[in-house]
N, CA, C and O of each residue as an XYZ file, in Angstrom:
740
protein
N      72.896     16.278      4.041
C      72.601     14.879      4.262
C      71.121     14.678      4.544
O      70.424     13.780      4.071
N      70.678     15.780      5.505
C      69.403     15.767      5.663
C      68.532     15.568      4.563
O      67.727     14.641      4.658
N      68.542     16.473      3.223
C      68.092     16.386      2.288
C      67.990     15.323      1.145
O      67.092     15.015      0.362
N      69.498     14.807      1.400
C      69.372     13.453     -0.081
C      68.550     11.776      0.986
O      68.181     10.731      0.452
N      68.493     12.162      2.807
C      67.571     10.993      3.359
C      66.068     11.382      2.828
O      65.397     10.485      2.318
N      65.409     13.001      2.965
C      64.227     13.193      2.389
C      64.009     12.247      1.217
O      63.394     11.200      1.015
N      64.960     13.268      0.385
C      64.467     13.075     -1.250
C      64.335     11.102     -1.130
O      63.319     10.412     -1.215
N      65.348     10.800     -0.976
C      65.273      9.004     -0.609
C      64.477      7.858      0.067
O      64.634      6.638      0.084
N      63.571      8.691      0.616
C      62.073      8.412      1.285
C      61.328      8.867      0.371
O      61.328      8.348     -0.745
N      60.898      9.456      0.544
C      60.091     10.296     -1.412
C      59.980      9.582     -2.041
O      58.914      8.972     -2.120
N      61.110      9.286     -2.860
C      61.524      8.202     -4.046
C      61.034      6.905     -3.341
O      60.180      6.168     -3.833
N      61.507      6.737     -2.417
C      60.817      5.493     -1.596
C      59.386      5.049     -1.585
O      59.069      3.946     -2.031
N      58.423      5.979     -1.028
C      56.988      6.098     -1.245
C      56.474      5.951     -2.634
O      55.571      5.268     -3.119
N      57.536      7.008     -3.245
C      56.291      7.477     -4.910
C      56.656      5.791     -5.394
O      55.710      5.163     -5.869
N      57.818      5.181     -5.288
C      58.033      3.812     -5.830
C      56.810      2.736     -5.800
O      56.355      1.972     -6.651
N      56.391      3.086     -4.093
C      56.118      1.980     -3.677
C      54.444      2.311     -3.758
O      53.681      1.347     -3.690
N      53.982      3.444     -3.878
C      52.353      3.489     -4.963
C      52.604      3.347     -5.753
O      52.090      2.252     -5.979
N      53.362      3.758     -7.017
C      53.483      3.520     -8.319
C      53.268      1.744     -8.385
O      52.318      1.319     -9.042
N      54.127      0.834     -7.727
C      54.319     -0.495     -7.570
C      52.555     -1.133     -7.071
O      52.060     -2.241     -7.278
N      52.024     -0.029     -6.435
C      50.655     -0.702     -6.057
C      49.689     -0.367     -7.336
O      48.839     -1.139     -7.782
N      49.871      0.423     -7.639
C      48.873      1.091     -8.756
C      48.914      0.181    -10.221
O      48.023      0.097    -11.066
N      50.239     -0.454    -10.212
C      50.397     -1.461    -11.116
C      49.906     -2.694    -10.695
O      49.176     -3.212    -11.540
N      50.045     -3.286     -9.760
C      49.266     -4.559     -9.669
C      48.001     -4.464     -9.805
O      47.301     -3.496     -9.509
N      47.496     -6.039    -10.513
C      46.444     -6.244    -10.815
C      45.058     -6.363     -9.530
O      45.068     -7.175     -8.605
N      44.264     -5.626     -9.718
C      42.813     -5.765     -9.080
C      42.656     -6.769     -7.960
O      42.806     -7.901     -8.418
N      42.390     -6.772     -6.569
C      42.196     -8.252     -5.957
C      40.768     -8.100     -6.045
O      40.224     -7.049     -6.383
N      39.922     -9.590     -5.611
C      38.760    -10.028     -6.583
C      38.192     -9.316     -5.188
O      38.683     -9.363     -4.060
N      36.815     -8.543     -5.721
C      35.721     -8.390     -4.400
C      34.971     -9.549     -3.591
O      34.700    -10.687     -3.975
N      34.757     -9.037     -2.565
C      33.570    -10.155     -2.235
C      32.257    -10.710     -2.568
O      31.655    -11.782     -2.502
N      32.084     -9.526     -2.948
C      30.281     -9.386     -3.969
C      31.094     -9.316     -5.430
O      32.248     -9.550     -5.788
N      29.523     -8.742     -6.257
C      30.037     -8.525     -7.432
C      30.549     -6.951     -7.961
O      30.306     -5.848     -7.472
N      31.072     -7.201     -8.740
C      31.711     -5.619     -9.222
C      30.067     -4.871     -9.636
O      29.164     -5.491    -10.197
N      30.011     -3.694     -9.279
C      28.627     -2.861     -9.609
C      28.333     -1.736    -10.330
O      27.260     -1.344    -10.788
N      29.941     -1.057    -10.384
C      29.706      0.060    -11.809
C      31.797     -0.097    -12.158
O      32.656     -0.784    -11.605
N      31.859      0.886    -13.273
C      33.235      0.779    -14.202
C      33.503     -0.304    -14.266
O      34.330     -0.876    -13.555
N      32.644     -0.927    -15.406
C      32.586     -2.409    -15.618
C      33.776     -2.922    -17.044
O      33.835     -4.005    -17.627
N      34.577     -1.696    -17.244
C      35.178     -1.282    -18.456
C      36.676     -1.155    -17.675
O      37.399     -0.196    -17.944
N      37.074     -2.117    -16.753
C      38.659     -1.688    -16.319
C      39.220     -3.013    -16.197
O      38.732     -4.063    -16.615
N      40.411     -2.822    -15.514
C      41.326     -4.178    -15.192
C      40.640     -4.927    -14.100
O      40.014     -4.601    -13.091
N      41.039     -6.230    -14.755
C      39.802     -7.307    -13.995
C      41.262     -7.876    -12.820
O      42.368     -7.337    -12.784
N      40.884     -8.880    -12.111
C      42.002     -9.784    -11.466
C      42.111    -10.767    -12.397
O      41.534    -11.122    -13.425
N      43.211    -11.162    -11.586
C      44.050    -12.420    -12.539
C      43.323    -13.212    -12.025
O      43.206    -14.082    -12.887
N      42.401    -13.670    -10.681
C      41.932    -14.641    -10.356
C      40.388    -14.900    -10.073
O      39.898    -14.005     -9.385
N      39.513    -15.897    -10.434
C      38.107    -15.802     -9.685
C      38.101    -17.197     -8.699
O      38.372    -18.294     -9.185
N      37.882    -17.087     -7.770
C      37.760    -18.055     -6.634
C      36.516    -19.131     -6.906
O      35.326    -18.880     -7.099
N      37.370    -20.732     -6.842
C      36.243    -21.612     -7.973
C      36.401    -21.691     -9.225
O      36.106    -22.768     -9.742
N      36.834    -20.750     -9.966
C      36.692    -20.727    -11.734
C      37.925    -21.344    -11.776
O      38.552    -21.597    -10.747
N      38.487    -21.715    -13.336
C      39.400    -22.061    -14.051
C      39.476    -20.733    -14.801
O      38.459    -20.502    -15.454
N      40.622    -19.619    -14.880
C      40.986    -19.092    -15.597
C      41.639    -19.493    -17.077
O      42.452    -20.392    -17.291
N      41.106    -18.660    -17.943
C      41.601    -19.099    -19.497
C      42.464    -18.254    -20.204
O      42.205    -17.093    -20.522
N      43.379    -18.795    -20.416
C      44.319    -18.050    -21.807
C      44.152    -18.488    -22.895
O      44.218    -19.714    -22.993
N      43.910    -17.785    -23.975
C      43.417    -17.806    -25.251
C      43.843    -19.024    -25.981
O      43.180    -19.135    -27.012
N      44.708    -19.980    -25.825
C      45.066    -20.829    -25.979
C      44.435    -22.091    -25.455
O      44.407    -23.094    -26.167
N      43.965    -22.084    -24.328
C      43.296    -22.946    -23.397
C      42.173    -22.791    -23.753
O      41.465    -23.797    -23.704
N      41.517    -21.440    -24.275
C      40.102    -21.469    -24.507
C      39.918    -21.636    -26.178
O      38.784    -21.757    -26.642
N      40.739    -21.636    -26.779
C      40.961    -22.607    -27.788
C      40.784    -23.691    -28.464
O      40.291    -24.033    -29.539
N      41.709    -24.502    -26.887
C      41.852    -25.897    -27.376
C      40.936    -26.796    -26.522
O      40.873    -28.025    -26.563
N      40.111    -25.795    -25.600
C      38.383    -26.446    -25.527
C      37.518    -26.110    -26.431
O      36.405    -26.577    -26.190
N      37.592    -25.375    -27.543
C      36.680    -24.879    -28.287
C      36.600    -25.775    -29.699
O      35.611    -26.070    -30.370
N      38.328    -26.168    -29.942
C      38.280    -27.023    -30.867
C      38.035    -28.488    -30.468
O      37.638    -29.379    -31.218
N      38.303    -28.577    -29.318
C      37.578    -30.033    -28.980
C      36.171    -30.364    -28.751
O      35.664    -31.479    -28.633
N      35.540    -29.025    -28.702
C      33.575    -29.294    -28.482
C      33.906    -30.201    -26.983
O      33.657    -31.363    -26.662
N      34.527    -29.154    -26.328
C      34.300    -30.007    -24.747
C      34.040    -29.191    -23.649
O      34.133    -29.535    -22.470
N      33.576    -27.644    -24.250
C      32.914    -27.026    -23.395
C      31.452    -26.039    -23.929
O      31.142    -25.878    -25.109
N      30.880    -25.603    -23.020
C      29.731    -24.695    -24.032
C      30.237    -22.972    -23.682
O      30.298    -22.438    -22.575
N      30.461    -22.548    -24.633
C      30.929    -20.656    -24.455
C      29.890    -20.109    -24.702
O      29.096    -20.221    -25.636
N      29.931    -19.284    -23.506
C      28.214    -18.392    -22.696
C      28.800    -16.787    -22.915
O      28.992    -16.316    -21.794
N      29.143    -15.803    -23.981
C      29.275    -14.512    -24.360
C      28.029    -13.631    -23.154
O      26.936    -14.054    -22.776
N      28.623    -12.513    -22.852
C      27.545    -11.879    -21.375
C      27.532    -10.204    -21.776
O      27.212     -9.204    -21.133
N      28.144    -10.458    -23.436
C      28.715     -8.905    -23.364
C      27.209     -8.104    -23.526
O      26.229     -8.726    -23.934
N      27.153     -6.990    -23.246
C      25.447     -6.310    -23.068
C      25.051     -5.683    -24.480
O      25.825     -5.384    -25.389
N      24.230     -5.607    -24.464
C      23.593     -5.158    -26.242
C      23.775     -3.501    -26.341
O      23.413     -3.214    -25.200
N      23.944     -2.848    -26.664
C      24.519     -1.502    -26.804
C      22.688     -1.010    -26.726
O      21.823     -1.669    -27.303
N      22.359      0.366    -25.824
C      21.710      0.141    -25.511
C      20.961      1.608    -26.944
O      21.784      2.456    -27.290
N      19.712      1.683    -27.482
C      19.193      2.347    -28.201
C      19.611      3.541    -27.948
O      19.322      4.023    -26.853
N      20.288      4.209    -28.771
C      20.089      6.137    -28.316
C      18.425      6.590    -28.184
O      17.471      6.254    -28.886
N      18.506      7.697    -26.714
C      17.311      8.136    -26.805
C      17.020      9.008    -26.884
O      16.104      9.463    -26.200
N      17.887      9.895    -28.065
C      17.785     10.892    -28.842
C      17.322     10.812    -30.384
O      17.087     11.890    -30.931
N      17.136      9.372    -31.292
C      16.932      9.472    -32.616
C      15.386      9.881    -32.514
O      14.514      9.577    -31.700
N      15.385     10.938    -34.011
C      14.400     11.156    -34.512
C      12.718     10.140    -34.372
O      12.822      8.978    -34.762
N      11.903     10.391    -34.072
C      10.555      9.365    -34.536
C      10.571      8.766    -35.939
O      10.443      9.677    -36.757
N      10.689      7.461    -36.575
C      10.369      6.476    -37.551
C      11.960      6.668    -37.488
O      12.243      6.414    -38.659
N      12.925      6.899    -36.984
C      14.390      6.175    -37.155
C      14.566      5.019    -37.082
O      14.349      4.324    -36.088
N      15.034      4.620    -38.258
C      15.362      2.320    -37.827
C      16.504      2.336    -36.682
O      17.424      3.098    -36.980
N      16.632      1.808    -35.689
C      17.561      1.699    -34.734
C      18.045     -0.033    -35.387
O      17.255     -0.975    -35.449
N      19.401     -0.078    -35.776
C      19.966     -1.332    -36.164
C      21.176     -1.147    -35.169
O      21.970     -0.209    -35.244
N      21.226     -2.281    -34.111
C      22.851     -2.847    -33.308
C      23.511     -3.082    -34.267
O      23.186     -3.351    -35.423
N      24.789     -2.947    -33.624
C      26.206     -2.871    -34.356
C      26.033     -4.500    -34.219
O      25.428     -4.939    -33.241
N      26.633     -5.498    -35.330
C      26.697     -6.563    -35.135
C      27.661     -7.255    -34.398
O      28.728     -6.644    -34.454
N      27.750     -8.531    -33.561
C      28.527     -8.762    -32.317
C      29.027    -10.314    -33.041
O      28.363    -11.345    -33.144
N      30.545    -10.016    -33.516
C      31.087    -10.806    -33.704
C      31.690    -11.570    -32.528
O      32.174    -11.111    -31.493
N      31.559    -12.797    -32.905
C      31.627    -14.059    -31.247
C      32.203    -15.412    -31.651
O      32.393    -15.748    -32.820
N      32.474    -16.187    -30.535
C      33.393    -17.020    -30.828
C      31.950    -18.542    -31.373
O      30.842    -18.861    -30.941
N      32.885    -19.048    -32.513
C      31.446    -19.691    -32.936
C      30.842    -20.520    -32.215
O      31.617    -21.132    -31.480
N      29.400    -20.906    -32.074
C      29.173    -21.966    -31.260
C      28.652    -21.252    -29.871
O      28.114    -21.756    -28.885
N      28.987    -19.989    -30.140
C      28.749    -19.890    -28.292
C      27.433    -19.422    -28.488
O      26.994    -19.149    -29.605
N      26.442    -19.264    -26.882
C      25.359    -18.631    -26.850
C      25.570    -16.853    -26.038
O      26.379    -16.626    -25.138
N      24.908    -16.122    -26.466
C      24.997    -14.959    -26.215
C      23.794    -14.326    -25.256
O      22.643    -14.186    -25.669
N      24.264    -13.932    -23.798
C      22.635    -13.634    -23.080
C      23.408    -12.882    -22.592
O      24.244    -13.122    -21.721
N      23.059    -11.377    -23.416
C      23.205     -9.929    -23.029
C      23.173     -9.631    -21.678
O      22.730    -10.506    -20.934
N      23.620     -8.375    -21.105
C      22.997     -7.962    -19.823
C      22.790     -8.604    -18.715
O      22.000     -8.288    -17.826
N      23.770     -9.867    -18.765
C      23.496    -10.689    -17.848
C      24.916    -10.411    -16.818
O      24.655    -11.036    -15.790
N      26.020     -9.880    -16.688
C      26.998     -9.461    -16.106
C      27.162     -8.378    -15.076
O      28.104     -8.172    -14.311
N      26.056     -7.749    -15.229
C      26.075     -6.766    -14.155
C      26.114     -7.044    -12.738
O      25.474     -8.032    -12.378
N      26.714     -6.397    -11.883
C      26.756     -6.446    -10.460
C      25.299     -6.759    -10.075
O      25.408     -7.504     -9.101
N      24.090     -6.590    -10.314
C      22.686     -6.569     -9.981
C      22.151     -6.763    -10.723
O      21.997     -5.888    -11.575
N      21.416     -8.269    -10.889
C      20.016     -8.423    -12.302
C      19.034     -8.553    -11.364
O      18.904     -9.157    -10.299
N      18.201     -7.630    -12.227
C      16.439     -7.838    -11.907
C      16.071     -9.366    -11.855
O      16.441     -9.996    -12.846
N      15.512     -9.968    -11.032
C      14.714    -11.063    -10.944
C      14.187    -11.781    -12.814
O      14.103    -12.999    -12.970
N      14.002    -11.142    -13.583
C      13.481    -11.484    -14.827
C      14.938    -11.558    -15.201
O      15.123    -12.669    -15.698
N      15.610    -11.136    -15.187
C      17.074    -11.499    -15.878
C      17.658    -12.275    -15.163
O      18.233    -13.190    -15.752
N      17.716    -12.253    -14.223
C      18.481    -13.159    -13.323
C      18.072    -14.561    -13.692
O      18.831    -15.531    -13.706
N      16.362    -14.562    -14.089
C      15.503    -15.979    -14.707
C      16.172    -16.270    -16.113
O      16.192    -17.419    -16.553
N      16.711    -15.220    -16.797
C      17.425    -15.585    -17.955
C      18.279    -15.963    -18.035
O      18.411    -16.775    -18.951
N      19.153    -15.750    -17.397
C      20.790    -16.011    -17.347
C      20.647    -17.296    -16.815
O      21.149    -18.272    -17.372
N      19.863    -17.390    -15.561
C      19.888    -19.407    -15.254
C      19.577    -20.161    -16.510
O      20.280    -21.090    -16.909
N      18.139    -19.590    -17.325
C      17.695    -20.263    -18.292
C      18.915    -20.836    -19.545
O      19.277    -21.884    -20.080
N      19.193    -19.505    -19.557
C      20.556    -19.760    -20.392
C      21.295    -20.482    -20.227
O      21.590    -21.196    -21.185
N      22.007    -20.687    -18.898
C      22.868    -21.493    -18.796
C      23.076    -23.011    -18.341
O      24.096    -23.699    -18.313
N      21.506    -23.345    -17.930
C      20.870    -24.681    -18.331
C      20.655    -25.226    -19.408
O      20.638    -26.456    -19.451
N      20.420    -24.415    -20.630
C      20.188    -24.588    -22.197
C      21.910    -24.992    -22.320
O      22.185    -26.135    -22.682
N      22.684    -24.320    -22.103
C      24.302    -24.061    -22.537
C      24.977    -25.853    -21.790
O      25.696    -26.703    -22.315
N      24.613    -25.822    -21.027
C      24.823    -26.595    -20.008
C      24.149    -28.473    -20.146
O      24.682    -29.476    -19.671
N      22.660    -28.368    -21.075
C      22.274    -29.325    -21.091
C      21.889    -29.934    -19.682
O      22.107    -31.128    -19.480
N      21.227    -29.004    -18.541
C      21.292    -29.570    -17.513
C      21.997    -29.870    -16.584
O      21.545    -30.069    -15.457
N      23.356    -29.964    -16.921
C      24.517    -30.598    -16.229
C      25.289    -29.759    -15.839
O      26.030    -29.067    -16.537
N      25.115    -29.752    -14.056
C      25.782    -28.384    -13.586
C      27.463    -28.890    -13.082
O      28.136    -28.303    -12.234
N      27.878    -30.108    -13.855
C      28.950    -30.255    -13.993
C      29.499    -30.140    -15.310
O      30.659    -30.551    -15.349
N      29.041    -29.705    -16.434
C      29.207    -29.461    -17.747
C      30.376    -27.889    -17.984
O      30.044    -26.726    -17.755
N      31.299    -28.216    -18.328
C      32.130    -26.590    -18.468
C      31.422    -25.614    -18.830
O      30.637    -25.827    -19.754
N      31.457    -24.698    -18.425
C      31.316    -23.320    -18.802
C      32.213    -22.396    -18.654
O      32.895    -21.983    -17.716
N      32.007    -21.989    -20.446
C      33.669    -20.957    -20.789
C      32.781    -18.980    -20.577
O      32.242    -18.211    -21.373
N      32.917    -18.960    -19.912
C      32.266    -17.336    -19.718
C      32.871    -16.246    -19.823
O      33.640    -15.853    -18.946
N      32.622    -15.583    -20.911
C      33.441    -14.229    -21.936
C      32.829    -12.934    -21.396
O      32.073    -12.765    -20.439
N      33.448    -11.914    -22.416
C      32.973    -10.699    -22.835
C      33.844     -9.865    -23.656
O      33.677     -9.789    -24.873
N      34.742     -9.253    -23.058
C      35.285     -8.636    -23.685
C      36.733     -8.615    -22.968
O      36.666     -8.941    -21.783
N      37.638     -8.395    -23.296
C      39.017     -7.808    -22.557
C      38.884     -6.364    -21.579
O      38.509     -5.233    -21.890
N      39.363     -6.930    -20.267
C      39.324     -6.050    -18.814
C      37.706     -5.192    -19.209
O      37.534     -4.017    -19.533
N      36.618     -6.382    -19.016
C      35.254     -6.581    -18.556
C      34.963     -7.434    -17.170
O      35.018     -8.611    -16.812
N      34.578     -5.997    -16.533
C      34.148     -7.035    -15.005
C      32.628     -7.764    -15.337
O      31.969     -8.457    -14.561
N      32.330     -7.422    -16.588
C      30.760     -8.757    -16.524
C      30.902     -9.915    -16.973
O      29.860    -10.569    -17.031
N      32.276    -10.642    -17.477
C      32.155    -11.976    -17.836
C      32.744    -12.427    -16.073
O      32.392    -13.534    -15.665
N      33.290    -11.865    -15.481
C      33.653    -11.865    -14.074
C      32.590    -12.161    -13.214
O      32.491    -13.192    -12.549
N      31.803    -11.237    -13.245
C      30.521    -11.220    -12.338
C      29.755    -12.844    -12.906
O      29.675    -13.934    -12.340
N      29.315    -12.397    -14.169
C      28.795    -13.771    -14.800
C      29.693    -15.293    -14.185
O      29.227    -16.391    -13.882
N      30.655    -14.958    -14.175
C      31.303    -16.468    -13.934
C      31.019    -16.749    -12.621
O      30.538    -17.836    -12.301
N      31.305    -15.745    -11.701
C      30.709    -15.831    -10.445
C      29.736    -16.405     -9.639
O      29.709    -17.167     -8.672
N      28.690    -15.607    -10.564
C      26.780    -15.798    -10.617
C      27.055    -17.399    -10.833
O      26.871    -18.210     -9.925
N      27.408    -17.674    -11.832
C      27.403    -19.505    -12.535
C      27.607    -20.017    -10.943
O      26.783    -20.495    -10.164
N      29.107    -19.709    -10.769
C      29.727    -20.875     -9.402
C      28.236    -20.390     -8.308
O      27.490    -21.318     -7.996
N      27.971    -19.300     -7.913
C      26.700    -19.441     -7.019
C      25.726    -20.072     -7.580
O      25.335    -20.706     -6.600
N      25.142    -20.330     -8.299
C      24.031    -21.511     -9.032
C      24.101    -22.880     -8.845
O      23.197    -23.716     -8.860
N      25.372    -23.011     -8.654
C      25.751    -24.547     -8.464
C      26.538    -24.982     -9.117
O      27.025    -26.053     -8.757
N      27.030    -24.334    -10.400
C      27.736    -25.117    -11.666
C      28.745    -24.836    -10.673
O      28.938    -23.903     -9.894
N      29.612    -26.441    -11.055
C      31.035    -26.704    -10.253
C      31.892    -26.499    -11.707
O      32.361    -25.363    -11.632
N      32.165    -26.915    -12.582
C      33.236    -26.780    -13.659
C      33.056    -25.108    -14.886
O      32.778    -25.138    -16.085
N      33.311    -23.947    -14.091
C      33.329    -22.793    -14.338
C      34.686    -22.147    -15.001
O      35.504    -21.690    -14.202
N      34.914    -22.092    -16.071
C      35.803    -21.398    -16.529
C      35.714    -19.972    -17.197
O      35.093    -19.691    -18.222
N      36.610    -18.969    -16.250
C      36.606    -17.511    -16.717
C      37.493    -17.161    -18.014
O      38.701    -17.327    -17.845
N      37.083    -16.697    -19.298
C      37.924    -16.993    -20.117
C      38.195    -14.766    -19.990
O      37.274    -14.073    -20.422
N      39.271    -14.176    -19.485
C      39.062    -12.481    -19.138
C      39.397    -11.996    -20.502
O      38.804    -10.956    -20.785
N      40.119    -12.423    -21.348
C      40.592    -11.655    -22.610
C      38.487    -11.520    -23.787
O      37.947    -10.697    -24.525
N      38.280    -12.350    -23.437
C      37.260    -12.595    -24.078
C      37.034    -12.646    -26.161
O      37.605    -13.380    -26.967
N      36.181    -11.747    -26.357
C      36.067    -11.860    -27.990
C      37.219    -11.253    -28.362
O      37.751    -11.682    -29.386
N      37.843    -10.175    -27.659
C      39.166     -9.324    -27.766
C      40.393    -10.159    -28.185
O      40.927     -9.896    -29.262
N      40.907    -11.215    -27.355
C      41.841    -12.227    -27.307
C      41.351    -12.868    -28.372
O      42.240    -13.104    -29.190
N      40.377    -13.213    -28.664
C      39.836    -14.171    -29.495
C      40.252    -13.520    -31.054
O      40.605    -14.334    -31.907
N      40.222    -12.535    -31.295
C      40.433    -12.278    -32.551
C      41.372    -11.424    -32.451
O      41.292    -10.657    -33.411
N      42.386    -11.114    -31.649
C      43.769    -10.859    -31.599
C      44.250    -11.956    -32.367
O      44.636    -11.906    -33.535
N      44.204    -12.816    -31.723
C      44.733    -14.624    -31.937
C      44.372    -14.421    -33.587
O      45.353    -14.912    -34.147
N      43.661    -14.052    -34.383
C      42.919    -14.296    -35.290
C      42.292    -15.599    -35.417
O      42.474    -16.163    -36.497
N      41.505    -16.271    -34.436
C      40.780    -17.256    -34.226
C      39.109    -17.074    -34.842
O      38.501    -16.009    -34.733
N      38.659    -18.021    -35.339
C      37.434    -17.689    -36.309
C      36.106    -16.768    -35.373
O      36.060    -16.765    -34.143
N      35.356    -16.220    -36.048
C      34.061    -15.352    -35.616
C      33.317    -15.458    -36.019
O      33.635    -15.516    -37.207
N      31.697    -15.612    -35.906
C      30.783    -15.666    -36.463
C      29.671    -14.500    -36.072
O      29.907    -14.242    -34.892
N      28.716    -13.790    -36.462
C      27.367    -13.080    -35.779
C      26.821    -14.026    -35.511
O      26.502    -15.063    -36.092
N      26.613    -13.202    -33.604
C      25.925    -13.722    -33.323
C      24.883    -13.131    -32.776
O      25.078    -11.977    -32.394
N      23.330    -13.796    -32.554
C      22.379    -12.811    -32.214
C      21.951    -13.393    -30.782
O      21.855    -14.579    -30.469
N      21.720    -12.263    -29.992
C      21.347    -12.405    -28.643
C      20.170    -13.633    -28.509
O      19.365    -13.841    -29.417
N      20.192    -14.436    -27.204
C      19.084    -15.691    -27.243
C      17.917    -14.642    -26.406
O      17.934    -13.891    -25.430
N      17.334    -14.912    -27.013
C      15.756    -14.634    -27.240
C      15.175    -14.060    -25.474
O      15.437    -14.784    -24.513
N      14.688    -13.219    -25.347
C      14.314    -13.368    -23.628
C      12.696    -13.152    -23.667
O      12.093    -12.796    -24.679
N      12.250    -13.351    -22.738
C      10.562    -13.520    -22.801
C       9.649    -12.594    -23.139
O       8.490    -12.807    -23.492
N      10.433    -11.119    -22.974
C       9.362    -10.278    -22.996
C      10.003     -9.751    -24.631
O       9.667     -8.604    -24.929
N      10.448    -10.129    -25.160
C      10.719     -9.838    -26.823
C      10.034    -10.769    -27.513
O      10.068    -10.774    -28.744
């Protein structure tokens, strides 16, 4: 008897991590700062979360501006001298603006100037204007990014987490798009 109460606690425990290890992520207090490549939360505090459907049927209405954060793949710094270095091209949802490198847990002061810039351009000024903020599927930088937005001031913030991933699951249209321009390029 002794033995089948063990084993029945056991089973009890391994259940009840297994049961934690499956739920989804709760949101940090800061921003996420490295393994920016895992399961995000279901929720951002302030944002409007999006299902591909919802980010959709703002996209076909032209009633929000979509701000892509996914980062530019960064040069190998192993090619040969006179190698052409060409990025893989970054298919995106049309219409949106794209400001790389802007998702990380920590931007340098010069990026950090970009990503506002950006999202005043996106925004038209109006820090009540939607913003649909992507990347990729279980990416903590459209997370962080959406974040960064609600600290700026923008009040109408929407986290869209599936990102370009969902987007062309759905088979919803794509266009190239090329990163917006930053000062020292």
């Amino acid at each position: 008897m002794k033995r089948s109460l063990a084993a029945a606690l056991l089973a009890a425990v391994l259940a009840g991590q297994a049961l934690a290890q499956e739920q989804e992520p709760f949101e940090p207090e800061g921003y996420r700062t490295d393994n920016y490549r895992a399961p995000v939360p279901a929720t951002l505090a302030g944002a409007r979360v999006l299902s591909t459907a919802e980010a959709e049927a703002i996209w076909r209405a032209k009633s929000g501006a979509f701000v892509d954060v996914l980062p530019r793949p960064p040069k190998p710094k192993n090619l040969p001298d006179g190698t052409v270095w060409r990025d893989a091209p970054r298919r995106n949802i049309p219409g949106g603006i794209w400001l790389p490198d802007t998702g990380y847990g920590t931007l340098p002061p010069a990026m950090d100037d970009y990503f506002q810039r950006g999202l005043a351009r996106a925004s038209r000024g109006d820090k009540a204007a939607l913003l649909v903020i992507y990347c990729l599927a279980d990416c903590w930088m459209s997370w962080n990014a959406a974040k960064r937005a609600l600290g700026y001031g923008y009040s109408n913030v929407a986290w869209y987490p599936d990102g370009s991933d969902g987007w062309e699951r759905a088979k919803l249209p794509t266009e190239e798009a090329q990163p917006e321009p930053r000062p020292e390029q």
